[in-house]
C-alpha positions in Angstrom: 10.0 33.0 -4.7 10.5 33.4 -1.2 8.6 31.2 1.9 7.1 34.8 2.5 5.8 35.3 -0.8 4.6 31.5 -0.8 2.6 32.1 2.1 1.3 35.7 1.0 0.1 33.8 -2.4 -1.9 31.2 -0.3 -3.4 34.8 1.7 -4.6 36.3 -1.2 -6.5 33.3 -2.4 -9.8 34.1 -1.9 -11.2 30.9 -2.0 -9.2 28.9 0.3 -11.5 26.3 2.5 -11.7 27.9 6.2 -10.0 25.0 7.6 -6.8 25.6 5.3 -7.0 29.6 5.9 -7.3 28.6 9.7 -4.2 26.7 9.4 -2.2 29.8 7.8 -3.3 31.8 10.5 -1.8 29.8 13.4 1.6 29.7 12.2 4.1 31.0 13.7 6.9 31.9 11.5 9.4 28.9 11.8 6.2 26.6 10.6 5.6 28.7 7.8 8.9 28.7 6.7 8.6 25.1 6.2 5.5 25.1 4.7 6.3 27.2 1.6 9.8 27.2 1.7 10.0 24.4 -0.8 7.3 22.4 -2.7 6.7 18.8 -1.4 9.0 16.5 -3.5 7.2 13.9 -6.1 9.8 11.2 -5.9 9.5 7.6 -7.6 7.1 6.0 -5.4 5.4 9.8 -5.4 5.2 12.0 -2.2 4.0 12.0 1.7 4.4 14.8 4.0 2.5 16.7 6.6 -1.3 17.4 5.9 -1.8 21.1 6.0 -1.6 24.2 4.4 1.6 24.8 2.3 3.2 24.2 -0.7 5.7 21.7 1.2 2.2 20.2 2.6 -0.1 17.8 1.6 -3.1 19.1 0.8 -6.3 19.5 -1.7 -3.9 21.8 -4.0 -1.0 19.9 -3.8 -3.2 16.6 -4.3 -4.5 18.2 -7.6 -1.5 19.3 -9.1 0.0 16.0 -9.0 -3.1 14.9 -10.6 -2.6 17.2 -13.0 0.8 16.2 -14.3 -0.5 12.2 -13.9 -3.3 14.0 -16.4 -0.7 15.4 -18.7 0.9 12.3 -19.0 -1.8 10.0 -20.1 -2.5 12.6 -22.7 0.7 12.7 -24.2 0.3 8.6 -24.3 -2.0 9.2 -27.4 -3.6 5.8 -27.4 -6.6 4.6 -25.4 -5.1 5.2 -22.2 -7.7 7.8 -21.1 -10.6 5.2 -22.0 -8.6 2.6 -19.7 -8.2 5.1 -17.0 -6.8 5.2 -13.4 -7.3 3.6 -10.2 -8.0 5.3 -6.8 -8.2 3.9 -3.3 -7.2 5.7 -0.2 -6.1 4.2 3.6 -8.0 5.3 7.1 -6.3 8.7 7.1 -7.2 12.2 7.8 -8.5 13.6 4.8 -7.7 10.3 2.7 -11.4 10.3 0.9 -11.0 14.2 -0.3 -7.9 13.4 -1.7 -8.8 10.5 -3.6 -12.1 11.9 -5.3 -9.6 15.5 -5.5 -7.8 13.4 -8.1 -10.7 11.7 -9.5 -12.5 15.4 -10.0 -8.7 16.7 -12.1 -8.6 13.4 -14.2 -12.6 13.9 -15.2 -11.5 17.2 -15.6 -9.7 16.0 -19.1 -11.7 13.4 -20.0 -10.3 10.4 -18.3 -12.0 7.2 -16.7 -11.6 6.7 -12.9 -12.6 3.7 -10.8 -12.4 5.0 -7.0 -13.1 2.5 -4.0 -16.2 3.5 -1.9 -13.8 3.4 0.9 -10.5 2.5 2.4 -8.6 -0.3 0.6 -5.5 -1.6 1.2 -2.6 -0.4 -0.9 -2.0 -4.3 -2.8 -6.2 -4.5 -3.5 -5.1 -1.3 -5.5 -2.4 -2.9 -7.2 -4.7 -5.6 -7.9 -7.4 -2.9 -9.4 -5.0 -1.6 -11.4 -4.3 -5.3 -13.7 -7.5 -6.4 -13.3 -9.4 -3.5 -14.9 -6.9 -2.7 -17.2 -6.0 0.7 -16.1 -3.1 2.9 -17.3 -2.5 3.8 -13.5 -3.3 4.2 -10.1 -3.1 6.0 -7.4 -3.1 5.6 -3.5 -3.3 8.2 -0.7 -1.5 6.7 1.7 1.3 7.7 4.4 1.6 4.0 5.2 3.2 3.7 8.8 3.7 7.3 9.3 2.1 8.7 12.1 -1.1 10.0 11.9 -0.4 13.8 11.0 0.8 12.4 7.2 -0.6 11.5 4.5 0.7 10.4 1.2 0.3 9.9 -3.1 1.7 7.1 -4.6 1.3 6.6 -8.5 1.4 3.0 -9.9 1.8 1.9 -13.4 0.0 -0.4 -15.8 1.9 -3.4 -14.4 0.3 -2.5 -11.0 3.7 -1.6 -9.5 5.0 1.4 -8.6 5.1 3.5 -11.4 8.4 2.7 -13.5 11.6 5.2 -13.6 11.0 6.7 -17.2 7.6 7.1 -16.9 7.8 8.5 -13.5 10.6 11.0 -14.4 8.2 12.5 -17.6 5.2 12.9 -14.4 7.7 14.8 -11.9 8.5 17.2 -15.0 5.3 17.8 -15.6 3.8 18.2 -12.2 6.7 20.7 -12.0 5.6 22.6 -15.0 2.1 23.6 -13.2 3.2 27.0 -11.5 0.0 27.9 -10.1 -1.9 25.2 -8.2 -4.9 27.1 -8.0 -5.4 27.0 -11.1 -6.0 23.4 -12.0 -9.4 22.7 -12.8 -11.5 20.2 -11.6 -15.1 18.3 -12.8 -18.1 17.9 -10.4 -17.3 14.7 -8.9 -21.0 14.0 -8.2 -21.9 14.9 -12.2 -19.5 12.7 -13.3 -20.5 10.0 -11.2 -23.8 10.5 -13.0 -21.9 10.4 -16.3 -20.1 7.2 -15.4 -17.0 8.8 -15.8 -15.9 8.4 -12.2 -17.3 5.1 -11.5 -17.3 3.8 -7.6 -16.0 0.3 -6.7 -15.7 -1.9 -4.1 -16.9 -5.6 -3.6 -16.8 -6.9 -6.7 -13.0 -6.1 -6.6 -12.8 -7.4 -3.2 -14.4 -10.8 -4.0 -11.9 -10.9 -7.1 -9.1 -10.7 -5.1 -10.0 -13.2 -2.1 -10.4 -15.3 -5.2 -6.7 -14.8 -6.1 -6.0 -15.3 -2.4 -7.4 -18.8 -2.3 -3.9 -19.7 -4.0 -1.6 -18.6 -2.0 -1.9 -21.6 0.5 0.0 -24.1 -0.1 -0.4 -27.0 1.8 -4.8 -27.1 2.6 -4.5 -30.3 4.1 -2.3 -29.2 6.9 -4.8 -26.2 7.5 -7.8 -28.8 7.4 -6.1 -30.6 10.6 -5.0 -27.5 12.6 -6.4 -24.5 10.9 -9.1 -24.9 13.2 -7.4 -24.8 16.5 -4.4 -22.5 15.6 -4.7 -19.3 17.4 -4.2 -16.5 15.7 -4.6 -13.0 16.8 -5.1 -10.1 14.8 -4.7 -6.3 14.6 -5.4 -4.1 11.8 -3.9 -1.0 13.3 -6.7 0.7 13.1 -6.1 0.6 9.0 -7.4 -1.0 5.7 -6.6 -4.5 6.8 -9.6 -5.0 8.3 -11.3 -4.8 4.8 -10.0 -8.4 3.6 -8.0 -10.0 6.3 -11.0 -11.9 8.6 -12.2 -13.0 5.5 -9.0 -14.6 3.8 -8.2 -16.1 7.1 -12.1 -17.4 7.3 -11.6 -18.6 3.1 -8.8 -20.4 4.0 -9.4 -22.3 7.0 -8.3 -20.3 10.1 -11.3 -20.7 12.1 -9.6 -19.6 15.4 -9.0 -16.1 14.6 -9.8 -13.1 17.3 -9.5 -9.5 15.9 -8.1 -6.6 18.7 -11.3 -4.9 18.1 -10.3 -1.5 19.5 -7.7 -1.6 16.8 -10.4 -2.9 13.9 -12.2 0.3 13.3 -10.8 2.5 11.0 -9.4 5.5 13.1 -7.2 8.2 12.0 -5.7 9.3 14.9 -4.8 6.1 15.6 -5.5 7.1 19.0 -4.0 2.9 20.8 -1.1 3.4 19.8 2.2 5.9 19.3 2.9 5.1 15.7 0.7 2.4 13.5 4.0 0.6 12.2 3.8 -3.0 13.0 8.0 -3.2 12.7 7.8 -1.9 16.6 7.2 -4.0 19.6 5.4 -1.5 21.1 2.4 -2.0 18.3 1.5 -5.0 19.4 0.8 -3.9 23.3 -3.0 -4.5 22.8 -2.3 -7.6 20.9 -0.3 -9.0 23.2 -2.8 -8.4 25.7 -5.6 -10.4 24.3 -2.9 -12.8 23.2 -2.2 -13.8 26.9 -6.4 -13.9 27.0 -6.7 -16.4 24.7 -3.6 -18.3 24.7 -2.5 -17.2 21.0 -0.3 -18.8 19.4 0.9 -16.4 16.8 0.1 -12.3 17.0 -0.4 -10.3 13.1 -0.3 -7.2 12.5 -0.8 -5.1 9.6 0.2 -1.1 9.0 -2.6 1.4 8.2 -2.6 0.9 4.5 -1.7 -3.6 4.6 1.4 -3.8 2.8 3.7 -4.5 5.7 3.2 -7.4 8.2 5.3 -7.7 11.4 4.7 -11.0 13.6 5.1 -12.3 17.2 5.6 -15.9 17.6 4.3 -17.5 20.8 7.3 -18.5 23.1 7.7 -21.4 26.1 7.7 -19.2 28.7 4.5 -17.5 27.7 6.3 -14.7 26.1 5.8 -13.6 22.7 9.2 -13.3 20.2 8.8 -9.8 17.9 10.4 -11.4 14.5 12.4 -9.0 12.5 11.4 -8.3 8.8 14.5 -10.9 7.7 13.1 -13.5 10.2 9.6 -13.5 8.8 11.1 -13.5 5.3 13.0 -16.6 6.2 10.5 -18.4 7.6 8.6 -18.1 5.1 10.7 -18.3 1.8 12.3 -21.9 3.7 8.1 -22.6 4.2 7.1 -21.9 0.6 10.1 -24.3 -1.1 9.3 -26.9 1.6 5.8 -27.5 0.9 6.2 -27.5 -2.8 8.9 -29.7 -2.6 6.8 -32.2 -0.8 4.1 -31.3 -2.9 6.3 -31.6 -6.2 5.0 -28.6 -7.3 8.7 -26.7 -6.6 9.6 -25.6 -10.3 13.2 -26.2 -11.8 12.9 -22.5 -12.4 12.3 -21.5 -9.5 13.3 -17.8 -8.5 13.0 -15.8 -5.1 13.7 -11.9 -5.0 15.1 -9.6 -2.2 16.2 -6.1 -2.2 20.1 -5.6 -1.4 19.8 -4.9 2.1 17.9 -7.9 3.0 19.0 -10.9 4.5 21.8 -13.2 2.4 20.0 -16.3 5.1 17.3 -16.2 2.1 20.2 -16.9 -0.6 21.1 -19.8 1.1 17.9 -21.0 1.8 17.0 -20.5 -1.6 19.9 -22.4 -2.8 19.6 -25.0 -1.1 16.2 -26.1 -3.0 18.2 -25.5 -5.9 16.2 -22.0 -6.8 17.5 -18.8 -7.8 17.7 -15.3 -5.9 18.0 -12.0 -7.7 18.9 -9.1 -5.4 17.9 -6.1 -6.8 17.9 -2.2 -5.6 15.5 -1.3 -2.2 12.1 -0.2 -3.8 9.5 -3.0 -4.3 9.3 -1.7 -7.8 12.0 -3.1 -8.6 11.0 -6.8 -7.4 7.7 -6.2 -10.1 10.0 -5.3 -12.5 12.0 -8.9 -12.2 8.4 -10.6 -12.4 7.5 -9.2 -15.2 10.7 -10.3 -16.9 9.9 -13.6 -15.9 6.9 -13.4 -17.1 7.9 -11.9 -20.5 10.9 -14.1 -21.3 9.6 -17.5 -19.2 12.6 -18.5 -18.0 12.0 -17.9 -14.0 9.0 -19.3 -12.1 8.6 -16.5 -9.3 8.1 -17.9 -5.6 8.4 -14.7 -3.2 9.5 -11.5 -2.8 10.9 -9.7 0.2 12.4 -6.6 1.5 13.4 -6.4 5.2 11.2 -3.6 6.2 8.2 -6.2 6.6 7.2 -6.1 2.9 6.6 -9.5 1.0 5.0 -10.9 -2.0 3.8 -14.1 -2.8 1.4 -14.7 -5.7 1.9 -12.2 -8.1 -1.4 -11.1 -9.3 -0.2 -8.1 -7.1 3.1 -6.2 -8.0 3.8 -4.8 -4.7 4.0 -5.5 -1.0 1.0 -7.5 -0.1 0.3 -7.9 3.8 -3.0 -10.0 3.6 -1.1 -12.6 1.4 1.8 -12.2 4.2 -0.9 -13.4 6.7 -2.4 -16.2 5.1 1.3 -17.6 4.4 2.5 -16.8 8.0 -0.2 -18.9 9.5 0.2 -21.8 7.3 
């Protein structure tokens, strides 16, 4: 089918929400030739693209025909995989809520269980969902650093990682077997509230999770003696950071904590700065700011859905140092074996996990304390994938897990990138 008679198909619908028919009606014909020339692609980690009208869009049809297929799926399982159901939480993004009760609506649709946050989460909370209720899968809408005119779908699996390779493959063919998005059905989200099929969550996960958290410090007596007076500034990026971070800082001890509050509210637009990805230097402008205010010590940020930390590090001259993804993962994979060294808590298992374009500094490190590092392919996925081999065959202790583009993992009650654990470790 042509882009053409893409776009004429998405015409004809006659019940096509104004704002998506207002969208079809401002494009000029370059833009709708990449809206329906192609369909958005559902790759491993699932897909993120432009929100709009469009079959190379992301949008309320798009959203539900991946739902569809993730529906398919769980069916064909044949078990009690419907009864154990699916995960939903969703970042500060334009139309992140629709989306997320979208999916809920198709998954009622055929019968299966749904446990969606009563609002933004950050994407390892969901991860954490996902194990701790015993769900088949999960799903995030989230774009992560993008800038604000994307959004994104990622699926996760029962492990609470990104969804693994076969299963994935078996969702993209069946997502791709749905012709007509228009088509899919969906349940009254409000009805099945009622029914308890889609059932809303929200602090009781959180206060499960911030009890997880409490672990990940290592060394409490060297927080009880300068927790309080280390300054730490903080910026959410106007994302779902702001839902746990204060208060796993406040848990663990780091009483000197001040928040960029024009960045705290969930926004977006993110209208303070260009792009919400705390890798650049230029995200931290506002943090900076208040840094010099109140004599900081250490600047945090987190990206819009808190799986990636950058970090600025407080210099002589008054400056602040912008550490690259390998630095912080250094720093803190030499911090971690340190402290449970001197705690003799330092396992003669011991195993640290990159992906292969990260740092070899880490190897070293690592070997040094006598652990062991497993490099494996660029996709946190594949990190949860080693842990649970560890797990399975006990023959590895896991320490940390790091890919250079600011993603790390501590404690693995989560099986992906986990930025609020990144913080707590960073300030001890």
């Amino acid at each position: 089918m042509t882009y053409q008679e893409n776009y004429q198909k998405w015409v004809d619908f006659a019940d096509l929400p104004d704002y998506l028919r207002q969208d079809l009606e401002n494009m000029d014909e370059k833009t709708k030739e990449d809206a329906f020339y192609t369909n958005l692609e559902f790759g491993t980690a699932g897909m993120r693209g432009l929100i709009g009208a469009g079959t190379n869009r992301i949008n309320i049809y798009v959203v539900r025909q991946a739902t569809e297929g993730l529906a398919r799926l769980i069916e064909s399982k044949g078990g009690n995989e419907k009864e154990r159901g699916v995960a939903i939480a969703y970042d500060s993004r334009h139309f992140s809520p629709e989306f997320a009760f979208e999916s809920a609506a198709v998954l009622a649709k055929h019968g299966i269980k749904s446990y969606v946050f009563e609002s933004l989460r950050p994407t390892p909370e969901l991860s954490f969902a996902v194990r701790h209720l015993n769900c088949f899968a999960g799903i995030m809408i989230t774009a992560s650093h993008n800038p604000a005119p994307f959004n994104g779908y990622k699926v996760y699996g029962e492990d609470g990682g990104q969804m693994p390779p076969h299963d994935a493959d078996a969702l993209t063919t069946y997502i791709r077997a749905i012709e007509n998005p228009f088509a899919v059905e969906v349940a009254d989200v409000e009805a099945e509230k009622a029914s308890g099929l889609i059932e809303v969550i929200g602090e009781a996960v959180d206060v499960e999770y911030l009890k997880e958290v409490k672990d990940v410090n290592i060394n409490p007596t060297l927080i009880e003696e300068f927790g309080k007076d280390m300054k730490i500034v903080y910026t959410p990026l106007h994302g779902t950071g702001e839902m746990l971070a204060r208060r796993a800082l406040a848990q663990a001890g780091f009483d000197s904590v001040q928040v960029v509050e024009a960045q705290a509210t969930a926004d977006p637009d993110f209208s303070t700065v260009k792009s919400p990805n705390p890798e650049s230097q230029a995200a931290f402008a506002l943090a900076e700011e208040l840094g010099r205010q109140v004599g900081a010590d250490v600047l945090v940020a987190t990206d819009p859905d808190a799986d990636r930390v950058g970090v600025e590090v407080l210099q002589k001259d008054g400056s602040y140092l912008n550490l690259s993804g390998n630095q912080i993962g250094a720093i803190m994979a030499r911090y971690i074996l340190e402290a449970h060294k001197n705690a003799g808590t330092l396992p003669e298992n011991a195993a640290l996990c990159k992906s292969i374009v990260s740092t070899d500094l880490v190897t070293k490190i690592a070997e040094s304390y006598g652990a062991t590092m497993f490099n494996v392919l660029t996709g946190f996925k594949f990190i949860a994938e080693k842990i649970q081999e560890f797990e399975e065959k006990h023959n590895h202790t896991y320490m940390m897990g790091f890919e250079e583009s600011f993603g790390y993992l501590i404690k693995p009650f989560v099986r992906d990138k986990d930025a609020i654990q990144a913080v707590l470790v960073v300030a001890e």
